[in-house]
C-alpha positions as CSV (number, residue, x, y, z in Angstrom):
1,X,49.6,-10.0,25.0
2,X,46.0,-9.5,23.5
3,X,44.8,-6.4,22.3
4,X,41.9,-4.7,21.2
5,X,40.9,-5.7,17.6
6,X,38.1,-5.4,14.9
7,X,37.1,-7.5,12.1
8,X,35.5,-5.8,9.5
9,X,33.0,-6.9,6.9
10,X,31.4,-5.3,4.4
11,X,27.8,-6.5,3.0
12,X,24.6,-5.0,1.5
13,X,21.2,-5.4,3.5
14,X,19.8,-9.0,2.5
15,X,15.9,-8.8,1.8
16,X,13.7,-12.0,1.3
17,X,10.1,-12.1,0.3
18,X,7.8,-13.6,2.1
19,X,4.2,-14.7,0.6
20,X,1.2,-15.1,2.9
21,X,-0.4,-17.8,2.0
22,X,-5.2,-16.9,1.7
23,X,-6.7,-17.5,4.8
24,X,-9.9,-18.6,6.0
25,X,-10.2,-15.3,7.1
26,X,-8.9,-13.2,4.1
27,X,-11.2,-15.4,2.1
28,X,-14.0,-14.4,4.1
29,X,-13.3,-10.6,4.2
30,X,-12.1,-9.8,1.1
31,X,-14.5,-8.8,-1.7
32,X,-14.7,-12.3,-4.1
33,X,-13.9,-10.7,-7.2
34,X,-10.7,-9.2,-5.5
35,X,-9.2,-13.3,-4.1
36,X,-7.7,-13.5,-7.3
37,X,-3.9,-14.5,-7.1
38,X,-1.9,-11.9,-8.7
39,X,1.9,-13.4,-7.2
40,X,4.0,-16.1,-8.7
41,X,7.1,-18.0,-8.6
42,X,8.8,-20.6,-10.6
43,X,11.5,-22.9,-10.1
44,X,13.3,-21.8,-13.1
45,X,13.9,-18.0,-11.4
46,X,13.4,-19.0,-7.4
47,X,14.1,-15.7,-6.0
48,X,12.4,-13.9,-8.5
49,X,8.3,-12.7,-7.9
50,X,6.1,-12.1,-10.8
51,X,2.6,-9.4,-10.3
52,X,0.1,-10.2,-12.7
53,X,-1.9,-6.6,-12.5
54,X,-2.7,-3.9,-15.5
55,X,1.1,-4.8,-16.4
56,X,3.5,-8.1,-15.3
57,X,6.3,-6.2,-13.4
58,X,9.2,-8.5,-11.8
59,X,11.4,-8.5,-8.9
60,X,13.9,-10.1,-7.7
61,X,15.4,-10.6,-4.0
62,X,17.9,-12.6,-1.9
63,X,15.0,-15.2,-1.4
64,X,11.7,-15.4,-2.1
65,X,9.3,-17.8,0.1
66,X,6.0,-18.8,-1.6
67,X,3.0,-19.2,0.5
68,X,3.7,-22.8,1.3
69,X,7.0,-21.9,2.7
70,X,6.9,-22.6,6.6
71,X,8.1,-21.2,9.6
72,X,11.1,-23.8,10.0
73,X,12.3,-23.2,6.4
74,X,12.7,-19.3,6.9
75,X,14.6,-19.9,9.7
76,X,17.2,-22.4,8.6
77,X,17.3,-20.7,5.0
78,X,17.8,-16.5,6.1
79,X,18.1,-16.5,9.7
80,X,20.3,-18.9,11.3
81,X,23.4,-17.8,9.6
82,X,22.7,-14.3,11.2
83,X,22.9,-16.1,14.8
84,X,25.7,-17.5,13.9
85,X,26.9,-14.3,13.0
86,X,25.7,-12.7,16.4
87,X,27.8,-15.5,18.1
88,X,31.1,-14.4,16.5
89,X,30.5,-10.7,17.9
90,X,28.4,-8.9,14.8
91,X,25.8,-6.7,15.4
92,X,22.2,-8.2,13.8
93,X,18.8,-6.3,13.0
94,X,16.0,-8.3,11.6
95,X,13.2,-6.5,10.1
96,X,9.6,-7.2,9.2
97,X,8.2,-4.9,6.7
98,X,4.7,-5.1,5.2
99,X,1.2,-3.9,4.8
100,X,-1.1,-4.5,7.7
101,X,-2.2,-8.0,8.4
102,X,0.8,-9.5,5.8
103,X,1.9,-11.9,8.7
104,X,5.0,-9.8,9.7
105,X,4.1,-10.4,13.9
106,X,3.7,-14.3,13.3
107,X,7.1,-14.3,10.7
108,X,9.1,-12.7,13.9
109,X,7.5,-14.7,16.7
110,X,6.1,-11.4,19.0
111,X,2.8,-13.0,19.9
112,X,1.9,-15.1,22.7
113,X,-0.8,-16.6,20.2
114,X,1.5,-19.0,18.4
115,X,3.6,-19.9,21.8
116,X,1.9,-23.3,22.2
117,X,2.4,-24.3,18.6
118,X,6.0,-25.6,17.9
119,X,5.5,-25.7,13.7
120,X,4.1,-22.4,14.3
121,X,7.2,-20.9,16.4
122,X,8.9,-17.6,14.9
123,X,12.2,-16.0,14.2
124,X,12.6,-14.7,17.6
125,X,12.0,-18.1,19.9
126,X,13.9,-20.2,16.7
127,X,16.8,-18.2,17.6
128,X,16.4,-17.8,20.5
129,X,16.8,-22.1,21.1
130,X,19.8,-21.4,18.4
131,X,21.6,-18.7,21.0
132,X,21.0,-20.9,24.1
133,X,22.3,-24.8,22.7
134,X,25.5,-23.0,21.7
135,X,26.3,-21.2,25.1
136,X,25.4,-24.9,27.0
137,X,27.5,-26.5,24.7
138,X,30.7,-28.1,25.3
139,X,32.5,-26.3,22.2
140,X,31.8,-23.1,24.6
141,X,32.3,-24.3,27.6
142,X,35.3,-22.3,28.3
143,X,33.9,-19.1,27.4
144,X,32.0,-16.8,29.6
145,X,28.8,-15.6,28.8
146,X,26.2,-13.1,29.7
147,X,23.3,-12.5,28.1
148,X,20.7,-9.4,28.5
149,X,17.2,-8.3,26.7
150,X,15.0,-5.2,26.6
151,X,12.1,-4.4,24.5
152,X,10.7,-1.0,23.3
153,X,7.6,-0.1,21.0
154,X,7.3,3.1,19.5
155,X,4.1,4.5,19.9
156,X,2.9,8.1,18.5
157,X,6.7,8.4,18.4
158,X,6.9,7.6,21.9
159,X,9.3,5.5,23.2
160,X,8.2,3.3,25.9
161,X,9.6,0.4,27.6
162,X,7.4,-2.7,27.4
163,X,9.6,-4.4,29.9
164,X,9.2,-1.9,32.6
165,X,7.0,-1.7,35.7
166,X,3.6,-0.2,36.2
167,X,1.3,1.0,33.9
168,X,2.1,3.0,30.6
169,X,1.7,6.5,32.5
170,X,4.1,5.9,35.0
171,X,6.7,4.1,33.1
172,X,10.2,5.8,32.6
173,X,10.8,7.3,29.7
174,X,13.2,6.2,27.1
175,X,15.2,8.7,24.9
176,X,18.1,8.4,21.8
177,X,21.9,10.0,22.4
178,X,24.8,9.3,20.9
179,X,28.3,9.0,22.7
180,X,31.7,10.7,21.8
181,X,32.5,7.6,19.1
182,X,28.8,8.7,17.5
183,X,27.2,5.1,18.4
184,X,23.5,5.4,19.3
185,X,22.2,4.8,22.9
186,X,19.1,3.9,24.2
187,X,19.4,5.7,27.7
188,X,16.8,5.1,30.2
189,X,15.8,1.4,29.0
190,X,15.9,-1.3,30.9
191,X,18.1,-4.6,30.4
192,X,17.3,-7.5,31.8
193,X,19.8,-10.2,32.5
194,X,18.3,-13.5,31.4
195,X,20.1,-17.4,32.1
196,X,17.5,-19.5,29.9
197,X,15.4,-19.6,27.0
198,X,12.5,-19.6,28.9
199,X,13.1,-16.4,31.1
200,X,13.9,-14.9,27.5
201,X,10.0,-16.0,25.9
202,X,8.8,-15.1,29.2
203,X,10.0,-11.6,28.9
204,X,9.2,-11.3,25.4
205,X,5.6,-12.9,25.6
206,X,5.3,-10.0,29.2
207,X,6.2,-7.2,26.4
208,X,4.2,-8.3,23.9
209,X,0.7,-8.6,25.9
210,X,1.4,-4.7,26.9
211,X,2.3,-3.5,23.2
212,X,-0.6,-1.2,21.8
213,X,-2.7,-3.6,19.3
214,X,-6.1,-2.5,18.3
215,X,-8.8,-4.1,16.1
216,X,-8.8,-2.8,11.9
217,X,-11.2,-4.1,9.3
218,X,-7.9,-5.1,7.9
219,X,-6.8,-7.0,11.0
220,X,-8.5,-7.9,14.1
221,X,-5.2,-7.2,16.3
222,X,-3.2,-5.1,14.0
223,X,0.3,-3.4,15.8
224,X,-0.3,0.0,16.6
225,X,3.3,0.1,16.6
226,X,6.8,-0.3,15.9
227,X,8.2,-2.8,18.3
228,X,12.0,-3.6,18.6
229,X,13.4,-6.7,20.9
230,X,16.9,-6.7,21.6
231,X,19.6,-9.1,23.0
232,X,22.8,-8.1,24.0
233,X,25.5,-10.6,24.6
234,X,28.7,-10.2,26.1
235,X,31.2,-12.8,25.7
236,X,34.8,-13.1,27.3
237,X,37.0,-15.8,26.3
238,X,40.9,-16.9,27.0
239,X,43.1,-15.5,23.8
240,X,46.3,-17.1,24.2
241,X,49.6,-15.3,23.5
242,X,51.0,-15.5,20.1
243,X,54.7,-17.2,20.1
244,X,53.8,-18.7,23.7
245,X,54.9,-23.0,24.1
246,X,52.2,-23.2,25.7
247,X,48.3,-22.3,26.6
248,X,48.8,-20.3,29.6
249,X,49.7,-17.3,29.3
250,X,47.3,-14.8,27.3
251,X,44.6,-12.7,28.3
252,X,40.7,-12.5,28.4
253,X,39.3,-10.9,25.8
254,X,35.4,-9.4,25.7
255,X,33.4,-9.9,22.7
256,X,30.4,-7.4,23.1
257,X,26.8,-7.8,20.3
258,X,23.3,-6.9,19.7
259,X,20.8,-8.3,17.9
260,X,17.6,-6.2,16.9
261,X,14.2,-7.7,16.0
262,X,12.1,-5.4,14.7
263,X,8.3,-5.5,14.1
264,X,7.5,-3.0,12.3
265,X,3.9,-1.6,12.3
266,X,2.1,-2.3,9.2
267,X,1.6,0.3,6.6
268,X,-1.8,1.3,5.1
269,X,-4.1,3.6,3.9
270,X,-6.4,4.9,6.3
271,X,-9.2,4.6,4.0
272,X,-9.2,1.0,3.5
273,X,-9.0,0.2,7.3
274,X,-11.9,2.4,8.3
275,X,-9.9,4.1,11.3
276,X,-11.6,6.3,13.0
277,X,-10.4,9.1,16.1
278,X,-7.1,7.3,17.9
279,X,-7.1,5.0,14.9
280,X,-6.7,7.6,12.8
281,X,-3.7,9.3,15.0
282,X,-2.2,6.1,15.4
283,X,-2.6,5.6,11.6
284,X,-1.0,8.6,10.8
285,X,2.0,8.0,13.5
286,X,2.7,4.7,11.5
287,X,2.9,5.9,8.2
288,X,4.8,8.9,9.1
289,X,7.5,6.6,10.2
290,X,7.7,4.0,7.9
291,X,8.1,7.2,5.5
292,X,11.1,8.2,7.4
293,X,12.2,5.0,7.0
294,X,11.8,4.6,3.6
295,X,13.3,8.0,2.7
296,X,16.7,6.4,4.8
297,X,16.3,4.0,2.7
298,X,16.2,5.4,-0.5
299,X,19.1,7.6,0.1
300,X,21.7,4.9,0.8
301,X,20.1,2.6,-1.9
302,X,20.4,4.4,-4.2
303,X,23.9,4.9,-5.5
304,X,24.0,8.0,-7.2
305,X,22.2,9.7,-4.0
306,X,24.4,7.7,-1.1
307,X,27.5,8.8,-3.2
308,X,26.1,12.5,-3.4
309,X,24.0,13.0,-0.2
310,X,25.6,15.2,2.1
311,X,22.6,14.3,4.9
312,X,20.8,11.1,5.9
313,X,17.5,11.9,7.4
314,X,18.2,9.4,10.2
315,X,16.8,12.3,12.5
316,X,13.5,12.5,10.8
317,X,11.2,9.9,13.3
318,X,12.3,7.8,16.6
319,X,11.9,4.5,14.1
320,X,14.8,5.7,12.1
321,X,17.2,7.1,14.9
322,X,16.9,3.6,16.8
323,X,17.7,1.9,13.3
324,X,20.5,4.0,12.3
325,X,23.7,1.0,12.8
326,X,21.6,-1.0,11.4
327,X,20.9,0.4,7.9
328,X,24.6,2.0,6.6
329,X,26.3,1.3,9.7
330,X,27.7,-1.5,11.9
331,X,25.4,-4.0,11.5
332,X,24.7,-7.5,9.7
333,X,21.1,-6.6,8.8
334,X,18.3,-8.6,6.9
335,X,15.2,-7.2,5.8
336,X,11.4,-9.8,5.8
337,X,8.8,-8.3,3.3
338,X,5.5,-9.9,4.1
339,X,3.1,-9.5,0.8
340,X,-0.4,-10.6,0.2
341,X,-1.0,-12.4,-3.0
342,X,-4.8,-11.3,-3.6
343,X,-5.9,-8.8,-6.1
344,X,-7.3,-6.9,-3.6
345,X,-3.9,-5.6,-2.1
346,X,-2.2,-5.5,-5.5
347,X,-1.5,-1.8,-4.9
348,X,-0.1,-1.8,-1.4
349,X,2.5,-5.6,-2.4
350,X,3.7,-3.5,-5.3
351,X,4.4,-0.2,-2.5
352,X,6.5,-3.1,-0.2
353,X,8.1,-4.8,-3.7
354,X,9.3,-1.3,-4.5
355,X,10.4,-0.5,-0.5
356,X,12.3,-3.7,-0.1
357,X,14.1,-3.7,-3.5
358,X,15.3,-0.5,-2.5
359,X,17.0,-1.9,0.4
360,X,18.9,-4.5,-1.2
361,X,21.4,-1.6,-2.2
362,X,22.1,0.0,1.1
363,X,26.2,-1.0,2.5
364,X,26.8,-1.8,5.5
365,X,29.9,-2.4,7.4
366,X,30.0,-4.7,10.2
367,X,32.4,-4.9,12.7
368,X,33.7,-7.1,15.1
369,X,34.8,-5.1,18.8
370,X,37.6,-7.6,20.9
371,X,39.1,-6.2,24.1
372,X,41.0,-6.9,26.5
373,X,40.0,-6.5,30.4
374,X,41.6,-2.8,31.0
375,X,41.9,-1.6,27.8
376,X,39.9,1.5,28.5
377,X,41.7,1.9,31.6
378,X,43.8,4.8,31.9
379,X,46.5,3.8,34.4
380,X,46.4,0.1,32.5
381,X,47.1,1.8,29.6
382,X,50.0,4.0,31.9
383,X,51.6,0.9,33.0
384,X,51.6,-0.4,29.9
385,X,53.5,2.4,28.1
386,X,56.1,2.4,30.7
387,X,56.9,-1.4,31.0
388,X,57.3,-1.2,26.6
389,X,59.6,2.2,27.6
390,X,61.7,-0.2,29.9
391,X,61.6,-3.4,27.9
392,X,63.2,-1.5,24.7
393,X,65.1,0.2,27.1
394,X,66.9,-3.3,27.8
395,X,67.3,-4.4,24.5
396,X,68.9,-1.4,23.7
397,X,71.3,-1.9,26.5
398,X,71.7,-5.8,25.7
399,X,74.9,-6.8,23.7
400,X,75.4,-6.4,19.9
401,X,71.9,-3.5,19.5
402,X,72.5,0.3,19.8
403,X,70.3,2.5,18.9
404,X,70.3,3.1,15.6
405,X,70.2,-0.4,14.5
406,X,67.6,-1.5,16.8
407,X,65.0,1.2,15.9
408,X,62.9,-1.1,13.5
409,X,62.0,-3.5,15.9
410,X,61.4,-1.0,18.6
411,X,58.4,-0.1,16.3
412,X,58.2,-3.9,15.8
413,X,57.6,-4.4,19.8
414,X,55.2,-1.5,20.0
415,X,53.3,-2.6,17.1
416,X,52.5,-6.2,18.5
417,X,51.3,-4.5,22.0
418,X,49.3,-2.2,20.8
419,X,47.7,-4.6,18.5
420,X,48.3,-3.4,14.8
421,X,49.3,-5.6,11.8
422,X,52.4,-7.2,13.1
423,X,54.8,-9.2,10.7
424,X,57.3,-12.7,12.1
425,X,60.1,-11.3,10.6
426,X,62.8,-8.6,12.2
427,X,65.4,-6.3,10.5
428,X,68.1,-8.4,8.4
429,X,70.3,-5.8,10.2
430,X,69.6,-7.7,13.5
431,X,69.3,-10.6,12.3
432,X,72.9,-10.7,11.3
């Protein structure tokens, strides 16, 4: 009989840097004596970022992508691994981090602007076409599947569904609990059951035309918020008993995971954007969060602090309360910093260089959740306690056992149905 397990591992937050490469558009914006490149990279330290300001300071990440680095090669270098990953029943959480206009929206995928473009396509439809060849596939074939979305922005630390009906006035609202086990839940939101990767774009592409985006002399349709897309997949598949001859008996067991990707609002100093009346709330809403976030941050990166700390300030903003498996808690989670190489931004890459190095430090454990059909059902659990009762009942009535000798493997039977670590061997009492 199959039983409710968890495999556990334990991992630090992975953080790649991402390089935008100049546009036309940066080139025709920014002040000419500000273009300068101030980023590099060699081949003889790959992962490591130089900044050439008043003083060369180095970094150094899980990857770093230079400004040639396309769409494609961030997803089969950093991202497909975490699908994979998502597949065998982790929890996931993608982040993009950056200043404003530092191509964190066209990294993930969460505009409709880049749909028609396949060398163009982000993290989200990439993975997206991953998720959906390996549930068609024959390998899986046996397994069922079911697969559900939502998407929320956070807005002046609002949460509103951008997957719901009607406009944003009317809209249901969305709000954070926790349950007895002190797992996070986003109560109110909806989740929409999805059969193809087209119903999934067409949802996300929906969300995204209704997020709040509004024109900056940074960026023409900067976020005016934090947006987080989720899939949840729920998998059961046919767990055969150990010790059986053959395949069939055993029981189905459901494999339950989420994968966040989050688009996080970019950061920036009101000044240089020119905001003005709801810019300016907005603004301030975004930076207040992404300061929450950051302070999360540097309290489980750092270890003397995370060792110390007798508080996390998950509580501090929406953003943070919505991320709080993911960063310290039961998540596989991997961090995008999108940085500008011109002079001109010099101050606000060195703010997201410092942010994401930070990250790197912060543990989390990730855990796999299997479980039988009934298992947190209370009269299955009944009838289970009183069929072990009468099986060690009978062994202890069978020939050559009494009670005293058979006691070891009467923890020994208990142990393999209530799914602990079990061991092949019996007592060499019994054995004789």
């Amino acid at each position: 009989m199959v039983h409710a397990t968890k495999e556990k591992e334990s991992s630090t937050v992975q953080v790649a840097l991402r390089i935008k490469p100049l546009t036309t558009d940066d080139l025709a914006n920014l002040p000419s004596r500000f273009q300068k490149n101030v980023l590099s990279t060699t081949q003889f330290a790959p992962n490591q970022v130089m900044v050439h300001g008043e003083k060369k300071q180095s970094w150094t990440f899980d990857k770093v992508f230079g400004p040639e680095a396309s769409q494609k090669d961030i997803y089969d270098q950093i991202v497909k691994n975490m699908v994979d990953k998502f597949l065998e029943g982790f929890n996931v959480t993608i982040l993009a981090y950056g200043q404003t206009s530092s191509g964190k929206t066209y990294t993930m995928g969460t505009s409709n602007e880049y749909s028609q473009l396949p060398e163009s396509k982000g993290i989200i439809p990439r993975s997206m076409a991953t998720l959906f060849s390996y549930v068609n596939s024959t390998q899986y074939k046996s397994r069922k599947f079911v697969i559900k979305v939502s998407f929320v922005e956070i807005y002046n630390e609002d949460l509103i569904d951008l997957l719901a009906e009607g406009d944003y006035e009317s809209r249901p609202s969305v709000t954070i609990r926790e349950d007895s086990k002190g797992n996070v839940i986003w109560s109110g939101l909806q989740e929409i059951k999805v059969n193809s990767i087209e119903e999934v774009m067409g949802h996300l592409m929906r969300g995204s035309m209704s997020r709040q985006v509004s024109a900056t002399e940074m960026n023409s349709q900067s976020s005016r918020s934090h947006a987080i897309f989720s899939v949840m997949l729920s998998q059961q598949k046919f767990v055969t008993d150990f010790g059986k001859k053959n395949n069939e008996e055993g029981d189905w067991v459901t494999v339950t995971s989420k994968f966040h990707f989050v688009d996080l609002a970019g950061s920036e100093r009101l000044k240089r954007t020119s905001a003005i009346g709801d810019r300016v709330k907005e603004g301030i809403s975004i930076n207040s969060g992404l300061l929450a976030l950051g302070n999360v941050i540097s309290v489980l990166g750092d270890p003397a602090k995370a060792k110390n700390a007798m508080h996390i300030p998950y509580r501090d903003s929406k953003l943070t309360r919505l991320l709080q498996d993911s960063l310290g808690g039961n998540a596989k989670t991997l961090m995008i910093a999108c940085v500008s190489p011109a002079e001109y931004n010099i101050n606000e890459t060195i703010s997201t260089l410092k942010y994401a190095n930070r990250a790197r430090n912060i543990k989390n454990s990730a855990i796999v959740n299997k479980e039988e059909p009934g298992w947190q059902d209370i009269e299955h659990l009944q009838n289970l306690v009183l069929k072990l009762r009468a099986d060690i009942k009978a062994l202890k009535d069978s020939d050559g056992l009494n009670s005293t000798s058979f006691q070891p493997d009467a923890i020994y039977l208990q142990q393999n149905y209530f799914g602990y670590e079990t061991t092949d061997s019996i007592s060499e009492e019994n054995k004789d």
